[in-house]
C-alpha positions in Angstrom: -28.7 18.6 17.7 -31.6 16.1 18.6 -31.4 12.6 17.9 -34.8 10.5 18.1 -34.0 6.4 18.7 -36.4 4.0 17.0 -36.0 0.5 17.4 -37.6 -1.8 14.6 -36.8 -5.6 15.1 -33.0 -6.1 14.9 -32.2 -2.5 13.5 -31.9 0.9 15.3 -32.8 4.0 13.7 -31.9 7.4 15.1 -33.4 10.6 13.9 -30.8 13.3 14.1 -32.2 17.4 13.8 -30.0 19.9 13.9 -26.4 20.4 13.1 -23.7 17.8 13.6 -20.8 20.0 14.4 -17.6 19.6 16.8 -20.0 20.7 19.9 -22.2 17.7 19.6 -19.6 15.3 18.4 -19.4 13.6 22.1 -22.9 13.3 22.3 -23.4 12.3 19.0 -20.7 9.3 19.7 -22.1 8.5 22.7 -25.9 7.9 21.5 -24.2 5.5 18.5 -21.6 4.0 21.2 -25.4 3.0 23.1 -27.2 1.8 19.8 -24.2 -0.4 19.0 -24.4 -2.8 22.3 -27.8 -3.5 21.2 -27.4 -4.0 17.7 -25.2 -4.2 14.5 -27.5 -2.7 12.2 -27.5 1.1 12.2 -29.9 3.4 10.4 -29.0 7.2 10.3 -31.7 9.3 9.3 -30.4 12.6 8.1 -33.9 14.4 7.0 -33.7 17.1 9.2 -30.0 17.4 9.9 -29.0 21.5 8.1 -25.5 21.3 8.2 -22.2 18.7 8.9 -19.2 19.4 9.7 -16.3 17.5 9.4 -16.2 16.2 13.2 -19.7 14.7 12.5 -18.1 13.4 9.0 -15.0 11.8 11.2 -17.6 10.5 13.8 -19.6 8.5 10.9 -16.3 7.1 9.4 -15.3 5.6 13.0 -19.0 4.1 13.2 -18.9 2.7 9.6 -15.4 1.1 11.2 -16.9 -0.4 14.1 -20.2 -1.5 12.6 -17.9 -3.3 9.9 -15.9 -4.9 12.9 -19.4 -6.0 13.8 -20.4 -7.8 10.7 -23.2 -5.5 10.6 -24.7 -2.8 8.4 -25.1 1.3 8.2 -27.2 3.1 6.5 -27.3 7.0 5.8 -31.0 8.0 4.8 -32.7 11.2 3.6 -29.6 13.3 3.2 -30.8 16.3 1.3 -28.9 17.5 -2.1 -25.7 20.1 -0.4 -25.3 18.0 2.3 -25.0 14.8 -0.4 -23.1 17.2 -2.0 -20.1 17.1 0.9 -20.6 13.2 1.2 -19.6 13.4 -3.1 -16.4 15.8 -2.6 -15.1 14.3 -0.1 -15.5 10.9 -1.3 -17.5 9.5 1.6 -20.0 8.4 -0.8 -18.5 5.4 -2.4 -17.4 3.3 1.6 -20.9 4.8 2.9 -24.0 3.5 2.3 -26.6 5.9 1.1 -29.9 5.4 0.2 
């Protein structure tokens, strides 16, 4: 996994490549853990993420939590159509924001 950070005024936007699976949970937490004591308003891009499994689901749960603690917002772009898929059975869709 790869994960690109883009800063555009008060919102940070990481690019993420690759799979989020239980081997890059920790780094995946720690590059959000960064983002969020700069900001409060989180952009995921998922366009060229292949596959997520359910430690990178947990790990976007926990930052939806602290981003809400935050009074800020979080945003899950680009997902592509099986991954949206997972977001739909597992209900993650309707307390994430999609776009």
């Amino acid at each position: 996994m790869e994960i690109k950070q883009i800063q555009t005024g008060d919102t940070i936007v990481l690019k993420i490549a690759g799979k989020l699976t239980a081997v890059a949970e920790e780094a995946f937490c720690g590059v959000i853990d960064d983002a969020l004591t700069k900001t409060n308003r989180l952009v995921l891009d998922f366009q060229d993420v292949s596959y997520v499994a359910s430690a990178g689901l947990r790990v976007l749960v926990s930052t939806r939590k602290k981003i809400t603690a935050l009074q800020g917002s979080f945003v899950l772009r680009n997902l592509k159509d099986d991954i949206l898929e997972v977001f739909r059975i597992t209900g993650l869709d309707t307390i994430l924001t999609i776009e």
